[in-house]
C-alpha angles and dihedrals in degrees: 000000000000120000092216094085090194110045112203116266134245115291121228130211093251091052083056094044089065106043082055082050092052085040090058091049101054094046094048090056089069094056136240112309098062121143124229117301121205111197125185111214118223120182110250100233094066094052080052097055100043106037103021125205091024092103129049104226100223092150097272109155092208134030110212106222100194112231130215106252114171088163123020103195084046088052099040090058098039097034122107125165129229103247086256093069099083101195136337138237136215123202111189136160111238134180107231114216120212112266113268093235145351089271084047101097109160115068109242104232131204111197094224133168095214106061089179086085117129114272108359132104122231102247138184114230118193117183135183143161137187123244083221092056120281128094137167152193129225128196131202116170111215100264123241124235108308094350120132100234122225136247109217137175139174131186091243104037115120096354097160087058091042089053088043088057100050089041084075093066084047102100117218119245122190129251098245 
């Protein structure tokens, strides 16, 4: 019998949607030039329960608990979450790449250190996925002068990312 008398419910993609939004936010306020972020996300109402008064309960369904990440691809293939963390989130800078034709929706994207490539615009990914099933990617293009820039998704934008992510709620078994 669990000791948490009420388990957490069910998340929904647009619970995840705006922890990815809050997420952006957060990441924006430090500027262009940022290096990958890697956030667990952890239901508010558990860090509620077990260390009161350290988060402020504004109805967010997640808190972001930001992560050390020194090396992503290292991370994303070591990484695996205590059952309280409910989903992750990555934040990157990409370099978005024209679409190869008119039935070609979705940018291309290069994840690249030096945005000052040829043809491409400076973009913020950020990318989650719940350990219960959804997940979601969030665009924003790297605004020019006095623009508002825009939030965009897609349901196949950054899907590698998307199944590196999940593959950190995937436990390992061994082979025998």
């Amino acid at each position: 019998m669990s000791d948490n008398p009420n388990p957490p419910r069910g998340f929904s993609t647009d619970d995840l949607g705006s922890a990815l939004s809050e997420i952006m936010e957060h990441v924006d306020t430090r500027g262009w030039g940022q290096p990958p972020v890697v956030f667990a996300l952890v239901p508010t109402v558990l860090i509620a329960e077990r260390a009161p008064g350290v988060v402020a309960e504004d109805g967010s369904v997640f808190t972001p608990i930001e992560e050390e990440c020194a090396d992503l691809d290292a991370f994303l293939s070591t990484a695996w979450w205590p059952d309280m963390v409910a989903g992750a989130a990555v934040s990157m800078e990409i370099v978005t790449a024209a679409p190869e034709s008119d039935e070609d929706t979705v940018p291309r994207y290069t994840v690249s250190a030096d945005s000052s490539g040829p043809g491409g615009d400076t973009a913020r990914l950020v990318v989650g996925v719940l350990r219960d099933g959804p997940d979601l990617a969030l665009l924003r293009l790297r605004p020019q002068s006095e623009e508002v820039p825009e939030l965009l998704t897609h349901p196949q934008l950054a899907t590698e990312l998307r199944a590196a992510l999940r593959g950190t709620f995937v436990p390992d078994v061994p082979d025998n």
